[in-house]
C-alpha positions in Angstrom: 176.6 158.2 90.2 172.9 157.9 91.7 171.0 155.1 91.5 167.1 155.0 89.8 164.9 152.4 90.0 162.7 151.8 86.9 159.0 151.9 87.9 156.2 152.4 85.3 155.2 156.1 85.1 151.4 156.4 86.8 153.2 153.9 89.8 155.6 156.5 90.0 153.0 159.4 90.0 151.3 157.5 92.3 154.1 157.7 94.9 154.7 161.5 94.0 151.2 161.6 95.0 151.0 160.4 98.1 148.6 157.8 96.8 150.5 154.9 96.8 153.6 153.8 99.8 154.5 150.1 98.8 156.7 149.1 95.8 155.8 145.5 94.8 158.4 143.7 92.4 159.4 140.8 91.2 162.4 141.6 89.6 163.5 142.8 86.0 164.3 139.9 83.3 168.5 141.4 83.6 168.7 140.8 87.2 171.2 138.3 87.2 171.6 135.5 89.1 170.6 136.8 92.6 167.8 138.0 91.5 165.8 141.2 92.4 166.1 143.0 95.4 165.9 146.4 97.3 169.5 146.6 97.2 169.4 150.8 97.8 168.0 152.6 101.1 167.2 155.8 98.8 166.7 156.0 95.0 165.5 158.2 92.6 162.3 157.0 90.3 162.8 156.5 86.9 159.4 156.5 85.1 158.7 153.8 82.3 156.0 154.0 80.0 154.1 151.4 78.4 150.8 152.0 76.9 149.1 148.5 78.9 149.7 149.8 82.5 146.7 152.0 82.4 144.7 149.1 82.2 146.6 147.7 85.3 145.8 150.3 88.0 142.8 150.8 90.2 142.2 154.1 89.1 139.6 156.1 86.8 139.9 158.7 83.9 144.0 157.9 84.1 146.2 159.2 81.3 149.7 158.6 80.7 152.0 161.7 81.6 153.6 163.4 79.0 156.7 160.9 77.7 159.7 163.4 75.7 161.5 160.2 74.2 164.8 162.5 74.0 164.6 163.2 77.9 163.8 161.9 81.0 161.4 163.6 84.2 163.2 162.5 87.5 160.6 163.9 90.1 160.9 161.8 93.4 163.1 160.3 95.5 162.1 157.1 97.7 163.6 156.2 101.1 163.3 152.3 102.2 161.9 152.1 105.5 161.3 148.0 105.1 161.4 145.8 102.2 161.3 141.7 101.8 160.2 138.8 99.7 156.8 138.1 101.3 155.2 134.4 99.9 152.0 134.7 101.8 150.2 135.8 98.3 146.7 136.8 101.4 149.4 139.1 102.9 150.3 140.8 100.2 146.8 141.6 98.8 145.8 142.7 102.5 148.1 146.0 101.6 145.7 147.4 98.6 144.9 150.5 100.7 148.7 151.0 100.1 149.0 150.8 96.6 147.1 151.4 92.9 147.5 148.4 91.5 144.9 146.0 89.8 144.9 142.5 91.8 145.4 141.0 88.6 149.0 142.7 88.4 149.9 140.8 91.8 148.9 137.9 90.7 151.2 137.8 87.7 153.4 139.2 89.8 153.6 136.9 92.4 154.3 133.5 89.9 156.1 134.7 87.3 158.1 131.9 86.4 159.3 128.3 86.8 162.9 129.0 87.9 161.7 131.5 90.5 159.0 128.7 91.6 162.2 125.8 92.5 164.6 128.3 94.2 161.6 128.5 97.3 158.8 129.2 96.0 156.5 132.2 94.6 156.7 135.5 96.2 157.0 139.1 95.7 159.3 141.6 96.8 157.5 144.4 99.0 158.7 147.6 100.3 157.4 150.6 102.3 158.7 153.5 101.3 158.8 157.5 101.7 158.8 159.7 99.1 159.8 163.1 98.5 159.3 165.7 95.3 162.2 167.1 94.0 162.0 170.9 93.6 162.6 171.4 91.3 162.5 168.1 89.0 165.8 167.1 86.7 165.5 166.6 82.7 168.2 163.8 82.0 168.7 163.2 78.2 168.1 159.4 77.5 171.0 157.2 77.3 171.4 154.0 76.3 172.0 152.7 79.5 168.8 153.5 80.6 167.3 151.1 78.5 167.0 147.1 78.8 164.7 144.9 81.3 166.4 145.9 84.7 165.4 147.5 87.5 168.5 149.7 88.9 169.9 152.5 86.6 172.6 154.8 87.4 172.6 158.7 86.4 174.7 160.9 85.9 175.7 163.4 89.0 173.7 166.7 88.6 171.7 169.3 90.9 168.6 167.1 91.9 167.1 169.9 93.7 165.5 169.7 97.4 163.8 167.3 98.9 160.1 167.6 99.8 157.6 164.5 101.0 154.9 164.1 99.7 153.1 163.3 102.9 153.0 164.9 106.0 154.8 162.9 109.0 151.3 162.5 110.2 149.7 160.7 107.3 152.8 159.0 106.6 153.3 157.8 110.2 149.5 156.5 110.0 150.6 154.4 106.6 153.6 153.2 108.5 151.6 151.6 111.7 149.1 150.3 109.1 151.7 148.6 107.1 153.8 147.0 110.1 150.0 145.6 111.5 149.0 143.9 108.2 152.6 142.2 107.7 153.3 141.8 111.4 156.6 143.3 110.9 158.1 145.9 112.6 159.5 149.2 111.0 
């Protein structure tokens, strides 16, 4: 099986883009007791839609892409180069050139609920990642086990196609040094 992670649709456009290189999560509501995190060095995107999230990103003239509610587009693959819970809510807005979303969407994002609040805190769960087009894309029939509030879905084995970033090592390279300087982490 290969693993998807659930990502609403423009984020996901976004990374097939090249316009955005950060994931920010805090977790889907079925994440169990450990919570959310980047558990997978490489995943497939599984676009989500939800008519709200236009209102969410930092983009203009934005429309949804095309939803077949039978079916499901995977386009990209993304490869972890770093991820962690960062609590330092100033860090984590410091990355915006990284990303599309609103800074509203962090801040929900970043307390989100009591529970997460006594087991250390508030914090978010970052990660700088490459991503490649698939050429060409698969159609997946939906399944019920697609569904649900979780973040990691498994699909079937099938042909994904080649790899192709979506940035060139240059650019990407120039994200990656910008990233590791406003964290202070090393990639």
């Amino acid at each position: 099986m290969a693993i998807a992670f659930k990502e609403w649709a423009l984020v996901c456009e976004a990374l097939g883009k090249g316009e955005q290189s950060v994931i920010l999560r805090k977790g889907g509501i079925a994440e169990g007791r450990s919570g959310f995190g980047f558990e997978h060095g490489e995943f497939y995107l599984f676009p989500t839609w939800f008519h709200g999230q236009i209102d969410k990103i930092r983009k203009e003239d934005v429309a949804l892409p095309a939803q077949a509610p039978d079916n499901v587009m995977i386009s990209y693959v993304a490869t972890v180069e770093w991820s962690g819970r960062l609590e330092d809510k100033k860090a984590v807005h410091s990355l915006k050139e990284l990303h599309v979303l609103d800074a509203s969407v962090i801040e929900e994002r970043f307390v989100y609920d009591t529970k997460s609040a006594s087991l250390g805190g508030n914090g978010i769960h970052v990660a700088f990642v490459r991503v490649y087009r698939l050429e060409p894309p698969s159609l997946l029939p939906m399944e019920e086990g697609f569904g649900g509030c979780r973040s990691w879905v498994e699909l079937p084995e099938t042909d994904f196609g080649t790899m192709v970033s979506v940035l060139s090592d240059e650019e990407h390279e120039r994200r990656r040094e910008l990233f590791a300087r406003l964290l202070g982490v090393t990639l």
